[in-house]
Legacy VTK file of the C-alpha trace (Angstrom):
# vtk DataFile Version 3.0
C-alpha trace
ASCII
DATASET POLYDATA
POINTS 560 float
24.630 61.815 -69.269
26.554 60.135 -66.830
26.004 58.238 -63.600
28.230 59.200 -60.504
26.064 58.358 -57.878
26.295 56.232 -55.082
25.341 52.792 -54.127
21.829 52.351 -52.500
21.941 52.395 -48.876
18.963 49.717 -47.084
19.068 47.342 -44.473
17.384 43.803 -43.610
17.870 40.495 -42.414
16.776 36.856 -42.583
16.196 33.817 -40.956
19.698 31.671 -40.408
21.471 30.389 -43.106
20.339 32.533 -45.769
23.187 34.378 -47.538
23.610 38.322 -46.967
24.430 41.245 -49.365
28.413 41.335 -50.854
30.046 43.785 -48.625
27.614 44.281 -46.001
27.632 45.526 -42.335
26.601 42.825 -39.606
25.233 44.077 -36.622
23.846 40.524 -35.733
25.624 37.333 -37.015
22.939 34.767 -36.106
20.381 35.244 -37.077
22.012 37.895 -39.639
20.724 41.760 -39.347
22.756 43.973 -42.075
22.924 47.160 -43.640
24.442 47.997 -47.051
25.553 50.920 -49.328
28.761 52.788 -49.884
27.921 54.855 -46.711
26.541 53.992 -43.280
22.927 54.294 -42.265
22.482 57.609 -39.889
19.551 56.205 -38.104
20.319 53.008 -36.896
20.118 52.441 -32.906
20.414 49.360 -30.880
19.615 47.957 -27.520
21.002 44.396 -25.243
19.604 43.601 -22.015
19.402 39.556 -20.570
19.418 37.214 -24.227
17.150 40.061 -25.638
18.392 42.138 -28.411
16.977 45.487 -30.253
17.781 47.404 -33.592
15.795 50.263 -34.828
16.099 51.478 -38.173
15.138 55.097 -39.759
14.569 58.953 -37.947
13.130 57.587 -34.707
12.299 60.167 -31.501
12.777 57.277 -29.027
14.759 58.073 -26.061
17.132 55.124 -25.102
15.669 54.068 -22.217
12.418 53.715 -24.622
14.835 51.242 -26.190
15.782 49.863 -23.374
11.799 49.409 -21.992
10.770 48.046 -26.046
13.166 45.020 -25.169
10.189 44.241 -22.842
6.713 46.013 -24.091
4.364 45.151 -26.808
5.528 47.291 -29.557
7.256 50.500 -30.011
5.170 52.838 -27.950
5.826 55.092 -24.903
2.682 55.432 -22.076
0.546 54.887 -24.675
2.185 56.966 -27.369
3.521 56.122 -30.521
6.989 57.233 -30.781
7.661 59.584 -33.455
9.458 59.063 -36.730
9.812 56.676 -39.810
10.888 53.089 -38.607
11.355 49.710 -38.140
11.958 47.949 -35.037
13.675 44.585 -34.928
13.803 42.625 -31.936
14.641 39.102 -30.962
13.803 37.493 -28.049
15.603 34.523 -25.848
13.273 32.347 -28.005
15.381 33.312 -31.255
12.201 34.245 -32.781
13.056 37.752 -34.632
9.838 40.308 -34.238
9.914 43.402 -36.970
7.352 45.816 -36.607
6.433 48.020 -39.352
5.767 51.841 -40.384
2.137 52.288 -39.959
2.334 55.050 -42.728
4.161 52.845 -45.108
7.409 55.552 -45.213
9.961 53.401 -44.755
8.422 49.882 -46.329
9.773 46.443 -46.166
9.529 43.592 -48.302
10.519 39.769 -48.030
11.304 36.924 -50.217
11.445 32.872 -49.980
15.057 31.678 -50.466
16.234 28.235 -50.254
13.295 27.678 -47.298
13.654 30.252 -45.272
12.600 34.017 -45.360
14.822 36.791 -46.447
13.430 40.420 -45.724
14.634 43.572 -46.551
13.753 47.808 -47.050
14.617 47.237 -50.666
12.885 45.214 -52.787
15.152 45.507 -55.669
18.048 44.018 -53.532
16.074 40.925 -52.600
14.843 40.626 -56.393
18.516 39.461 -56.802
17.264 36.430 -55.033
14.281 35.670 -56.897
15.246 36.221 -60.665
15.249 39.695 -60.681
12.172 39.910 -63.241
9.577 42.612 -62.769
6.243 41.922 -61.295
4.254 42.137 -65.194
0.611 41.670 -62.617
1.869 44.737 -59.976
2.935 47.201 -63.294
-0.719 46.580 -64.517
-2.139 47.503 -61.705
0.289 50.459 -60.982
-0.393 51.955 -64.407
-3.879 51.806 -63.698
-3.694 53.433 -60.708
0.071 54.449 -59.260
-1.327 55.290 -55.501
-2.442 51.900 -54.622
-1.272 49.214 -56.997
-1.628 45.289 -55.880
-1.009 45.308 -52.656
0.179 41.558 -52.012
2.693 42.237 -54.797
5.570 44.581 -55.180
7.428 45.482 -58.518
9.723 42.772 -58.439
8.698 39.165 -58.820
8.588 36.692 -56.209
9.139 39.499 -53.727
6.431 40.570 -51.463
5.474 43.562 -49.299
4.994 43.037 -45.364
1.991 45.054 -44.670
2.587 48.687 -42.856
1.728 48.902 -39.265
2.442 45.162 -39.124
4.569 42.690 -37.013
6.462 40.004 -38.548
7.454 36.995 -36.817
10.403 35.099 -38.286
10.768 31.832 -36.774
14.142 29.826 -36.875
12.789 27.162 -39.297
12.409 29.707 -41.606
8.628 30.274 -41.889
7.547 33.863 -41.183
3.531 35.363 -40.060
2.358 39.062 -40.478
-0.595 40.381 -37.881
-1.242 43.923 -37.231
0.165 45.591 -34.485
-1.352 49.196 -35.194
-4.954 50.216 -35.456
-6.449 53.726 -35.749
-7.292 55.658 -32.425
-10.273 57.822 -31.454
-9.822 60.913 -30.612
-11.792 64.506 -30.030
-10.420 67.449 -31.932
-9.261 69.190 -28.685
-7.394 66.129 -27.712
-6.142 65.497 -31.006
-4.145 69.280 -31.499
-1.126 68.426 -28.666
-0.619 65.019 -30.083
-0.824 66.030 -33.900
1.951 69.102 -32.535
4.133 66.442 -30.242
4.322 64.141 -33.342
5.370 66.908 -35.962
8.036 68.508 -33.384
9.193 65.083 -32.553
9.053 63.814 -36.024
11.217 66.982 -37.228
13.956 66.540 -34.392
14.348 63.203 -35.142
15.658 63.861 -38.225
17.470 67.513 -37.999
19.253 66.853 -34.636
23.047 66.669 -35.155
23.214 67.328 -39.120
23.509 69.998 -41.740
19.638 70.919 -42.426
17.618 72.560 -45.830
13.882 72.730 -46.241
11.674 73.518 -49.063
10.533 76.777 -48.228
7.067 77.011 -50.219
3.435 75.964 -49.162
2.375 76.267 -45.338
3.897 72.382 -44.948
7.042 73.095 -45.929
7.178 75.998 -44.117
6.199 74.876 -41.397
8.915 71.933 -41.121
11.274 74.447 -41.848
10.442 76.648 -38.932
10.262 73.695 -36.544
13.617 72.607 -37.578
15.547 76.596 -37.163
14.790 75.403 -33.391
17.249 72.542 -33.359
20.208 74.287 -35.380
20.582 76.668 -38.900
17.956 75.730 -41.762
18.587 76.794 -45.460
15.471 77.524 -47.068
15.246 76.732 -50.708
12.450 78.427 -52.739
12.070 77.104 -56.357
10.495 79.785 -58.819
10.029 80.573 -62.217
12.980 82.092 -63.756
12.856 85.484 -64.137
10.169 85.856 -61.511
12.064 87.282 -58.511
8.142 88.457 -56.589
4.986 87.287 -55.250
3.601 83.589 -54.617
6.208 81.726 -52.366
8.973 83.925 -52.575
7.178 86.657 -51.384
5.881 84.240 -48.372
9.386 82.879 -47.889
11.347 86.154 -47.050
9.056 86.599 -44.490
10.073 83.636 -42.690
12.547 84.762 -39.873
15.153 82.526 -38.819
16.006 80.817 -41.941
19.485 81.010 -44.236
17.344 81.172 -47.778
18.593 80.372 -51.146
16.083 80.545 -54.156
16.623 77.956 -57.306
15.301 79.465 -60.738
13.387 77.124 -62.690
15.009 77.123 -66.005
13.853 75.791 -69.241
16.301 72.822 -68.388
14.116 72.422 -65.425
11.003 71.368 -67.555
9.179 67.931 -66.291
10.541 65.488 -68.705
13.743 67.490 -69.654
16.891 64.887 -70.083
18.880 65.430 -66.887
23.047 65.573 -66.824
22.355 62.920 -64.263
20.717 59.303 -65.481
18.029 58.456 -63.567
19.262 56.069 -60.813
17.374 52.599 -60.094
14.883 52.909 -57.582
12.542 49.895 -55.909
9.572 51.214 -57.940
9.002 54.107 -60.092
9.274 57.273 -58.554
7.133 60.458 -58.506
9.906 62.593 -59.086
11.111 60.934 -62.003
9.898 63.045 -64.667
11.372 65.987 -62.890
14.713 64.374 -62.263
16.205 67.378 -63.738
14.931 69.841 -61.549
14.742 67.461 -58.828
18.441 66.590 -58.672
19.330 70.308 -59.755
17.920 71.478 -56.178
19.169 68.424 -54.024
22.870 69.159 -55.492
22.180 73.123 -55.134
22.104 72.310 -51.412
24.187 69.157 -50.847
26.864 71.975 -52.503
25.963 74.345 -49.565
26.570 71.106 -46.947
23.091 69.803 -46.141
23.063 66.682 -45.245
19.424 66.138 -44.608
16.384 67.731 -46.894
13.277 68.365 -45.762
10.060 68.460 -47.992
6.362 69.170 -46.981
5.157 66.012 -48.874
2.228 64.499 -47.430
0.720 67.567 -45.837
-2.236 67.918 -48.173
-2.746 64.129 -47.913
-3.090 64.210 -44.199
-4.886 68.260 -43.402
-6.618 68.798 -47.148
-8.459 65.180 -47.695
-11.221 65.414 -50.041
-14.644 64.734 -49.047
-14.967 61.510 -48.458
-16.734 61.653 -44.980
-19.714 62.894 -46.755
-20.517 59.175 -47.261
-19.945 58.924 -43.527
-22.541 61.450 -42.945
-25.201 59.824 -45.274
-24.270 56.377 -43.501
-25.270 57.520 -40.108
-28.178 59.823 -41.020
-26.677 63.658 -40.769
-28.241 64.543 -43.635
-28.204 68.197 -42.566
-24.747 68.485 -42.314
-24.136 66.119 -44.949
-25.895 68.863 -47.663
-24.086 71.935 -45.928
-21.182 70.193 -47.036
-21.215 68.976 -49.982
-22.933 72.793 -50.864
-19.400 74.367 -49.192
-17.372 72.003 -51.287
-19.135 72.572 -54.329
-19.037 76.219 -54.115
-15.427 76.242 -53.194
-14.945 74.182 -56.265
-17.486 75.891 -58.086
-18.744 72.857 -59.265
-22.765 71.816 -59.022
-23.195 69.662 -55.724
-25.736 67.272 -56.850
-22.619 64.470 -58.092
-21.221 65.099 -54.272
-24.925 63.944 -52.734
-25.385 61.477 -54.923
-22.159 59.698 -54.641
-22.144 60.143 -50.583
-25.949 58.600 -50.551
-24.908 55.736 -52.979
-22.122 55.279 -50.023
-19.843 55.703 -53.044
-16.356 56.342 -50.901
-14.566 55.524 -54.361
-16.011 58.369 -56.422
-15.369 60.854 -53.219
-11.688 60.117 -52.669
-10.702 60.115 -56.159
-13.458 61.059 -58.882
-11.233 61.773 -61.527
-10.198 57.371 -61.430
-11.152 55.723 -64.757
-8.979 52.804 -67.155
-6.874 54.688 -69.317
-7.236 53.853 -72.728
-3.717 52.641 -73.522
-3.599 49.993 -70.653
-3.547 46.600 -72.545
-4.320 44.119 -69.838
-6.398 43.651 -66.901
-5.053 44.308 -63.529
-5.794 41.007 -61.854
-5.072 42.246 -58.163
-6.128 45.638 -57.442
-6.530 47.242 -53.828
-9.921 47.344 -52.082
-11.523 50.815 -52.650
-11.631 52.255 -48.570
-14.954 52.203 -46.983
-14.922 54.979 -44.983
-13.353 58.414 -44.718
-10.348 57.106 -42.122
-10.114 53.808 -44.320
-9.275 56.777 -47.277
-7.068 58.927 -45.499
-4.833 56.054 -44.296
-4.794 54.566 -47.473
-4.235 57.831 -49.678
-1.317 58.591 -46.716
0.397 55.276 -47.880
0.029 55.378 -51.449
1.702 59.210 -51.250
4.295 58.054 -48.924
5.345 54.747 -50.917
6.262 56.545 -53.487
7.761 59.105 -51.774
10.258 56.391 -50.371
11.635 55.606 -53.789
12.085 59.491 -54.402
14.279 59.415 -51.222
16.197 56.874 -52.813
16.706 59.132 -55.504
17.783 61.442 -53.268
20.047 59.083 -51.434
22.163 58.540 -54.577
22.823 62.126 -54.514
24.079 62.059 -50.984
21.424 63.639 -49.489
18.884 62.206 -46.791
15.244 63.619 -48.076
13.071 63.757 -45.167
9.439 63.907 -45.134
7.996 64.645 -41.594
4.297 64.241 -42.648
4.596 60.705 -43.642
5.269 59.582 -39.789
3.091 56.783 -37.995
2.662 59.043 -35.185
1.751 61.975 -37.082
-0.843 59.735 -39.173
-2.132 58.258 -35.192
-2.839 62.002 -34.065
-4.588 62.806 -37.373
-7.072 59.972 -38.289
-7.910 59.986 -34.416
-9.940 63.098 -35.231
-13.878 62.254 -36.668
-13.349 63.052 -40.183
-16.556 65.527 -40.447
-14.123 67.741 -37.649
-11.274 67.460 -40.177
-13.371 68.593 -42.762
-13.285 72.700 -43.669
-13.725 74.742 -46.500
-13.841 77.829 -44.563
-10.047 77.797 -42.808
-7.128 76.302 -44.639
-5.462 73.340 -42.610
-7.365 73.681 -39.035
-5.991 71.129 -37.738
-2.314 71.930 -38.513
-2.789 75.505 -37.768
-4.399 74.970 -34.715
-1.574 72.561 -33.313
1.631 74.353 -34.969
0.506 77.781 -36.110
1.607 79.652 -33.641
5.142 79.293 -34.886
4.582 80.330 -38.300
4.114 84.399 -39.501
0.509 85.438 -39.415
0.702 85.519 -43.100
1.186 81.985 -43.612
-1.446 80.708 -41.187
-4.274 82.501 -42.911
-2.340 81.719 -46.384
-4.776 79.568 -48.678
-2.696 78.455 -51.240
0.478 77.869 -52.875
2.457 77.834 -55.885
1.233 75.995 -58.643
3.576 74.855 -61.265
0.587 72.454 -63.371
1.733 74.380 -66.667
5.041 73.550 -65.999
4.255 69.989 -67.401
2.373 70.902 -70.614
5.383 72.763 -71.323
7.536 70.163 -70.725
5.301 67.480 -72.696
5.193 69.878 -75.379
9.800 71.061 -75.102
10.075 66.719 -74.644
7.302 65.665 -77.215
9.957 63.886 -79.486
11.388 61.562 -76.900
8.395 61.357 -75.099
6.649 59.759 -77.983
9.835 57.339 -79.186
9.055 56.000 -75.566
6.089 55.066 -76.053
7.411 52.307 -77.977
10.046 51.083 -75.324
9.544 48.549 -72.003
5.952 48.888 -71.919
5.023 48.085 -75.035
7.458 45.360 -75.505
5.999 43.728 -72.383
2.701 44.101 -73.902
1.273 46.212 -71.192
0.417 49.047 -73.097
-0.717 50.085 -76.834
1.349 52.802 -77.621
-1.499 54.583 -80.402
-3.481 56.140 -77.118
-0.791 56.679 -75.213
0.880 58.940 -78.215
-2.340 60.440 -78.783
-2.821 61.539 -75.169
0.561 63.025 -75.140
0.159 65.332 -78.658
-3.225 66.703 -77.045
-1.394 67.551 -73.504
1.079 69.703 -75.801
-1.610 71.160 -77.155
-2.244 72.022 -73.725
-6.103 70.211 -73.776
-6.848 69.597 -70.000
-5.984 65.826 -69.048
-5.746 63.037 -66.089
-2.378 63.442 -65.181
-1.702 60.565 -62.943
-2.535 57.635 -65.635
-0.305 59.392 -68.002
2.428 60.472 -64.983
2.339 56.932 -64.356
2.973 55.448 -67.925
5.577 58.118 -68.272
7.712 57.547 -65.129
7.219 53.575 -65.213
8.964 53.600 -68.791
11.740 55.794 -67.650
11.949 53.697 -64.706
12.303 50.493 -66.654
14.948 51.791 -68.938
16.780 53.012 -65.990
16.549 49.034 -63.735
18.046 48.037 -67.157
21.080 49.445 -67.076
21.997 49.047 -63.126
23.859 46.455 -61.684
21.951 43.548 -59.669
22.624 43.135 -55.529
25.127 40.653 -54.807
24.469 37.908 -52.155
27.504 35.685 -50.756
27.767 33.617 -47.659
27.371 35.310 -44.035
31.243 34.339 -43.470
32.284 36.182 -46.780
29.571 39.078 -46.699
30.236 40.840 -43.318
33.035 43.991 -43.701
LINES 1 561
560 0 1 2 3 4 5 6 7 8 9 10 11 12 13 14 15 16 17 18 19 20 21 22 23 24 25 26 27 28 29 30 31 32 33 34 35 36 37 38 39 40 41 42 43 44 45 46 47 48 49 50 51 52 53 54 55 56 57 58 59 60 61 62 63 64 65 66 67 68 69 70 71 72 73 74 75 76 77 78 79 80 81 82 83 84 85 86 87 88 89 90 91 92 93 94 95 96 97 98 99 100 101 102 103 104 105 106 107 108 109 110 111 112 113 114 115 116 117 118 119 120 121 122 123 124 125 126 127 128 129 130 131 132 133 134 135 136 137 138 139 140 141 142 143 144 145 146 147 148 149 150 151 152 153 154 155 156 157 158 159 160 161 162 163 164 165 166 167 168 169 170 171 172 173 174 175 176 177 178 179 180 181 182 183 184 185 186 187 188 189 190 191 192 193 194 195 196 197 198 199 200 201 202 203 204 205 206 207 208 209 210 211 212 213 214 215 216 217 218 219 220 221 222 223 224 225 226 227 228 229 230 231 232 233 234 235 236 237 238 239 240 241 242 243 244 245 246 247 248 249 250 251 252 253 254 255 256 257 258 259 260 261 262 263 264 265 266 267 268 269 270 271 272 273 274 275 276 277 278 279 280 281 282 283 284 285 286 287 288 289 290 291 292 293 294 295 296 297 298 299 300 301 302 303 304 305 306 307 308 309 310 311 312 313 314 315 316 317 318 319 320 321 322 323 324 325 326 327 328 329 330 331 332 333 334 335 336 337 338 339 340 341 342 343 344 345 346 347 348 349 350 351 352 353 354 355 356 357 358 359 360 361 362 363 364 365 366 367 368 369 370 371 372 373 374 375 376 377 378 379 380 381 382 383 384 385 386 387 388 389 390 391 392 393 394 395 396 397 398 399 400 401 402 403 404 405 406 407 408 409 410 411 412 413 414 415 416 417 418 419 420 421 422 423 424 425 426 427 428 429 430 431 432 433 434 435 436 437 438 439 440 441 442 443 444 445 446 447 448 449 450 451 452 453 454 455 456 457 458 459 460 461 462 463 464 465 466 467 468 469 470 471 472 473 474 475 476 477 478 479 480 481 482 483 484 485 486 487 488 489 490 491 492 493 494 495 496 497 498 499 500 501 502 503 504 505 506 507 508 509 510 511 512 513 514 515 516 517 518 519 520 521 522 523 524 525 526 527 528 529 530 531 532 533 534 535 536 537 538 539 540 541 542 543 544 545 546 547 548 549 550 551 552 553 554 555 556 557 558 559
């Protein structure tokens, strides 16, 4: 295996005096505002106007004069709107202060760390681990092998390097403290009133990231189809379907060819391809262990299949069954507030759809039980060793749920697009925006809620772009047996982990974990996301091990 790829493009800043990343690119000297990497950051935009200046980082739909106006306004809205995209906006008024506003979806997160008494932020916390002793959090891997989507939440991966909360606004003052306070809250909106935003903020959300580049989309389920489609309208797409090789009909490939408009390419899935398979490619260092991980062969095998072809910019439909398939959750909603009607015509629907008995459903959404409806399937997994002392707070309600299962999903999928960045390609994931996740949660969640049509909301605010096949379409292809097989092609080195990083830092006791892995080769049904996430976290470990720390140096010496 080797390990071509290139240096880890992020950007931050920090209060003055602090030191700044070896060979990075100032845009402000005082306080300093950088980015770094071997290449330049596409998205970054800036705005000057009387002692006030502006820098936006990541795909944003902002218009300059919406640059211009955000010198002034509140936050980064437009008459009332949210502007579109993945974000952050820095801005510093003719106080000095420095104002960053965060991603209210958590897509592009940022972290900060105390140096030498003053505040040093940044969108990777690996970089800023540099400053802090570069140890990994032992309390946040706990927690993230007990449960990968929301592990503790005042703590990232690294030590001594903390998350600033999405859909917040940090204020760094010029003595070096720094204060969070939310600047986002969810909306209220009816479903009819809900449709045009939830369309303006996937359109927007797309442009913002096609406009100008080389473009390829996943071409599979009605999400990635559907970014696909909005993106043809801004320039040439190249559709990648992924199948089973030696399948060349049916499921998404059949689907796919019916897509007008697109350039389409289709990548078998080979028995290198298996989840777990040892890539060509090491696994690059990421901020946190990424979902993709485990498929790093196939993952990288498609990115390169259309860097090779000259996309610049990927797009996936990650995050559409997070935000237009939620599970059930506002059952306990319905119980709350004394529907009880509608409350067992759901649960019934679900049940039946699931083909599961209902009873669990009522009982759990008259207990109020919002844990056991969002994720029932949550339990300790045997091999976990220690207690994870800082765990998130289980939502409350069903919008509490979707926005936190949103920024789980779309944490992770940040360090997958910094596996993806390595490879020289931008991986874009429209369905992770703020704006998108506004338009959404607005709706009451019992109107979001339908076992009968597949997506309402998104079909009813995009469908009309998409063949009639895939807005009626109810499913997608599944590729579950894909990772028995791999456990099972992998068990040797799969098991040889088990006695690596983990178990050395005493988080885990490798007898369950090995046990858990001989019966998913046996193909016995299992929890996948305990195991993913033991799995992933180890290769993740072995991979932070063998990469080279940030360097800091001196604003006068950093700046190229």
């Amino acid at each position: 295996m080797n390990g071509w790829w290139l240096a880890m493009r992020w950007f931050g800043g920090s209060t003055p005096g602090r030191p700044v990343p070896a060979g990075s690119r100032l845009l402000w000297q005082d306080p300093p505002l950088w980015t770094a990497g071997d290449r330049p950051l596409r998205h970054v935009r800036t705005a000057e106007s009387n002692g006030r200046r502006l820098a936006v980082f990541g795909p944003c739909a902002a218009s300059s004069r919406d640059l211009d106006r955000a010198l002034y306004e509140p936050g980064p809205v437009r008459a009332g709107r949210m502007w579109a995209g993945a974000y952050a906006v820095v801005r510093q008024g003719e106080s000095g202060d420095v104002e960053i506003f965060t991603d209210p979806a958590s897509a592009l997160p940022l972290y900060t760390t105390r140096f030498q008494g003053g505040t040093v932020w940044g969108s990777s916390s690996r970089a800023l681990a540099a400053l802090s002793g570069g140890e990994i959090d032992t309390a946040w891997m706990a927690a993230f092998l007990l449960d990968r989507q929301s592990p503790a939440p005042q703590r990232s991966a690294w030590a001594g390097v903390a998350p600033v909360p999405a859909g917040a606004r940090l204020v760094l003052q010029a003595n070096g403290s720094a204060s969070a306070t939310p600047w986002w809250s969810p909306p209220h909106r009816s479903y009819g009133e809900a449709v045009p935003w939830v369309a303006e903020a996937l359109h927007e959300s797309v442009r913002a990231r096609v406009e100008g580049v080389q473009v390829s989309s996943d071409v599979a389920g009605i999400d990635s189809t559907t970014v696909a489609v909005l993106a043809a309208q801004h320039g040439q797409v190249l559709g990648l379907t992924a199948h089973p090789e030696g399948v060349t009909d049916g499921g998404d490939l059949t689907y796919a060819r019916q897509v007008p408009g697109l350039e389409l390419t289709e990548f078998p899935l080979r028995r290198t391809h298996l989840p777990f398979t040892p890539a060509d490619l090491e696994l690059p260092a990421t901020d946190e262990p990424a979902p993709s991980s485990g498929l790093w062969a196939a993952f990288s095998g498609q990115l390169l299949s259309v860097a090779d072809q000259g996309s610049v910019c990927h797009l996936t439909g990650d995050g559409g069954d997070n935000l237009f398939m939620a599970p059930p959750v506002h059952l306990a909603d319905l119980a709350r507030t004394g529907r009880w009607l509608r409350m067992g015509r759901d649960a019934l629907a679900w049940s039946q759809l699931r083909r599961e008995s209902p009873w669990p459903l009522v009982g759990a959404a008259l207990s109020g039980s919002v844990a056991r409806l969002h994720r029932p399937w949550m339990t300790r997994p045997e091999w976990l060793t220690v207690q994870a002392g800082e765990v998130a707070v289980s939502p409350d309600d069903s919008n509490a749920a979707l926005v936190a299962n949103l920024r789980g999903a779309a944490r992770g999928a940040a360090a997958d697009a910094q596996l993806a960045d390595a490879l020289g390609v931008e991986l874009a994931n429209p369905y992770f925006d703020g704006a998108l996740l506004d338009a959404v949660v607005s709706v009451p969640p019992e109107d979001r809620f339908s076992v009968r049509r597949y997506k309402p909301l998104l079909v009813d605010a995009v469908g009309s772009h998409l063949p009639a096949a895939h807005r009626t379409r109810t499913a997608k292809g599944v590729f579950a047996g894909d990772f028995h097989r791999g456990v099972r092609a992998n068990l040797t080195h799969l098991l040889a982990s088990t006695d690596g990083h983990l178990a050395a830092a005493g988080l885990i006791d490798p007898g369950p974990l090995r046990s858990a892995l001989h019966s998913v080769a046996l193909g016995a049904r299992s929890v996948w996301p305990p195991l993913l996430a033991a799995l992933v976290a180890e290769m993740w470990m072995a991979a932070i091990e063998s990469a080279a720390p940030v360097g800091w140096v001196p604003v006068a010496e950093g700046a190229r």
